[in-house]
N, C-alpha and C positions, 0 to 999 in steps of 0.2 A: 190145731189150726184148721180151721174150715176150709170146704174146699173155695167158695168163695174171697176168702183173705187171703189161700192160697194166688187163683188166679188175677188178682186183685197185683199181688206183690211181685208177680214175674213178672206180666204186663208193664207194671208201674218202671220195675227194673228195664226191662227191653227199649218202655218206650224213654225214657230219659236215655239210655244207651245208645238210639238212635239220634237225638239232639247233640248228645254230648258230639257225636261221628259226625253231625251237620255242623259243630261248630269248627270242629278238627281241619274238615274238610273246604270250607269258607275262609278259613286263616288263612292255612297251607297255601290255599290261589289267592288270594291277596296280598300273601309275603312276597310269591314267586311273581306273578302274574303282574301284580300291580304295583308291584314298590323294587324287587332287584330288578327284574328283565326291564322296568324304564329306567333307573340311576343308574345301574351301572352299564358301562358303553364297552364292551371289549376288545381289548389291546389299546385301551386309550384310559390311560390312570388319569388324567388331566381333566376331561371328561366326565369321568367318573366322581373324582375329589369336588369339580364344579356343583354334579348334580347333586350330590349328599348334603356340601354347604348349604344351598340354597334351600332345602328340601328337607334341615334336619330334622323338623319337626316330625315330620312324617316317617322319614327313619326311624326314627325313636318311639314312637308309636308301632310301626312295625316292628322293633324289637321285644316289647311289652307283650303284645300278640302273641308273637312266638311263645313268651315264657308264660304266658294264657293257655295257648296249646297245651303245654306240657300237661300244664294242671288237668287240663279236661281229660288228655290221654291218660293218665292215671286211678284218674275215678270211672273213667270208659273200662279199662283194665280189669279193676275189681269188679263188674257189671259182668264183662264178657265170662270170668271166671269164673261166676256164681251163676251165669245160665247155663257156661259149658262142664261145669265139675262133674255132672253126673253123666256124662260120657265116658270120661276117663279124667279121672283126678291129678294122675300124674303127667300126663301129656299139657291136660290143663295150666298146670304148674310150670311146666318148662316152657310156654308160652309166657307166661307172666315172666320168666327169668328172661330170655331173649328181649321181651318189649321193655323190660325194667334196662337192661343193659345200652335196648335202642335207644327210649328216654335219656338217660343218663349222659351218654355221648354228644345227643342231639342239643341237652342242657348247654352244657361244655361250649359247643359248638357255637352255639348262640353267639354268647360272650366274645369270639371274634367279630361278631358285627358291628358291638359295644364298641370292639377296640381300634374296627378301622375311624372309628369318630377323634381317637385321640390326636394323631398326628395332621390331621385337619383345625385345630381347636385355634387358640389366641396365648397358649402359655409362653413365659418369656424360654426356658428351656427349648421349645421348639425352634428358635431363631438359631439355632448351632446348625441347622440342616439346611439344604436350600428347597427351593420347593418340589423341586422334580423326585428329590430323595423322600419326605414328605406321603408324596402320590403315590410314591412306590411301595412307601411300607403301608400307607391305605389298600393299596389293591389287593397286596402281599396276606394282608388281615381275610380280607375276601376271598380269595384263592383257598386260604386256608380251610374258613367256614362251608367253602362248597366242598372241599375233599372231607372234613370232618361229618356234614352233612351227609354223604354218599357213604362212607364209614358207617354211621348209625342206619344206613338204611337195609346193611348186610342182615343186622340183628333183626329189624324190622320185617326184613323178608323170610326170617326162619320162620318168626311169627304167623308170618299170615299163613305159612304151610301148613303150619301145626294147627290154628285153627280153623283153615279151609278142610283141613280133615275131620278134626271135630264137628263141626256144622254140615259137614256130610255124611257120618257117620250118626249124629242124635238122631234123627227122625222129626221131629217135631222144628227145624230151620230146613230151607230148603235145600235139597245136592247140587243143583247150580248154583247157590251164591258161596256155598264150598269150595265147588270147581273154580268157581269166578276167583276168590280170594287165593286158592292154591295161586292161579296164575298170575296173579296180582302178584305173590311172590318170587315167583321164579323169575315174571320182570325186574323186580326191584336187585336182586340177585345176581342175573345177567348186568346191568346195567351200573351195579356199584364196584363188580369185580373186574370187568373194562375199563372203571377210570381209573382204577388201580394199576392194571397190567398195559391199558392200551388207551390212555385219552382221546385218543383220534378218533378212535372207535367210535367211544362212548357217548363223545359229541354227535353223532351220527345216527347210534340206536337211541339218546333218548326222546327224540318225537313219535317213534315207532312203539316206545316200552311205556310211552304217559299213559298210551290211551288205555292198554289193557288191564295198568295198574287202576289206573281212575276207576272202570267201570268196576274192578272187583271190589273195591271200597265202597264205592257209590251203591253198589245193589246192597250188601250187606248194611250199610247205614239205611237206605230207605225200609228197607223189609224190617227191619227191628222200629223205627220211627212210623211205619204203615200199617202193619201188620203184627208184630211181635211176633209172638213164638209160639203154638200149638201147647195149649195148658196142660191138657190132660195128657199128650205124650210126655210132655216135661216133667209131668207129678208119675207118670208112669218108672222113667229112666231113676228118677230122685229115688222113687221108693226101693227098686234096685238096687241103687247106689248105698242106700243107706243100710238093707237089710245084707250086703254083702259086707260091712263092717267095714268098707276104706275110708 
């Protein structure tokens, strides 16, 4: 391989790496931002059931998204793997196992949002309930998807430890967006293990815990979508990697 098809294929890799995290990250606040925090109205299921009726279209659009996401974050996954492997192979790895297990649950999770649509619907079965019971098990679906959602985010934030260490340890990515992403997980970390132990909390720290998450994603997605990744440290750490036989 020339060095030129070398630098050619990391680049290529980085900068699609970077898209894939711009789309990640456009879903993510359009799911949140633009489609629950306006349907759903909280401690009012009645509300809530209104806003999804009227509005299924769009729910359901936003659910597609989400399972959009996924896919992106998967092939982002294999990207970040193949520019981080020559750091360390096996940390590499356990980063792919935590985001395979965050995906996974996040998958799962989803599917509650599918299922608050059920008890809203027109089946004749439905007519055994009266409506308030109905809204209730809508919201019930909801509730669930957001503790499920906070669950995968535990996995999520081992993630970004392990590869804010990597990205600070290569050489060739910068040590602030390391640092960034380290803290980006200790956010997401502090804030899923609150709604676990202490909801009250949690409702509390997450406008304080968005922001520091946001930025450590955000830098690490621009700098790979801006900039990529320093070729020749990278062909440096590679040839390391590869001549120490891991």
């Amino acid at each position: 391989m020339t060095d030129r098809t070398i630098e050619t294929s990391v680049q290529l890799y980085a900068r699609i790496g970077g898209m894939l995290y711009l789309i990640i990250i456009v879903v993510g606040v359009f799911g949140e931002a633009f489609v629950r925090d306006r349907l759903i109205v909280s401690g009012d299921a009645t509300a809530t059931a209104a806003n999804i009726r009227s509005l299924e279209s769009l729910w359901r659009f936003h659910i597609a998204a989400e399972l959009f996401l996924l896919i992106c974050a998967i092939a982002l996954l294999l990207i970040l793997f193949v520019l981080l492997r020559p750091v360390g192979r096996d940390l590499a790895l356990l980063a792919v196992f935590f985001n395979l297990v965050s995906i996974g649950v996040e998958a799962a999770t989803t599917l509650y949002l599918l299922e608050a649509l059920f008890p809203l619907g027109n089946a004749g079965y439905l007519k055994a309930f009266a409506s308030e019971q109905l809204y209730a098990m809508a919201s019930l679906s909801l509730k669930s998807h957001s503790y499920g959602f906070g669950v995968s985010l535990i996995f999520f934030g081992c993630f970004c430890l392990v590869i804010g260490y990597l990205i600070f340890r290569s050489g060739y990515l910068p040590k602030a967006v390391g640092v960034l992403m380290q803290i980006a997980g200790l956010s997401y970390l502090t804030n899923s293990f609150a709604l676990v132990l202490a909801p009250a909390v949690a409702n509390r720290l997450f406008p304080a815990i968005l922001l520091p998450a946001f930025v450590g994603e955000a830098s690490l997605c621009l700098w790979l979508l801006v900039k990529g990744v320093n070729v020749e440290k990278w062909e440096e750490k590679a040839n390391a990697w590869r001549s120490s036989g891991e």
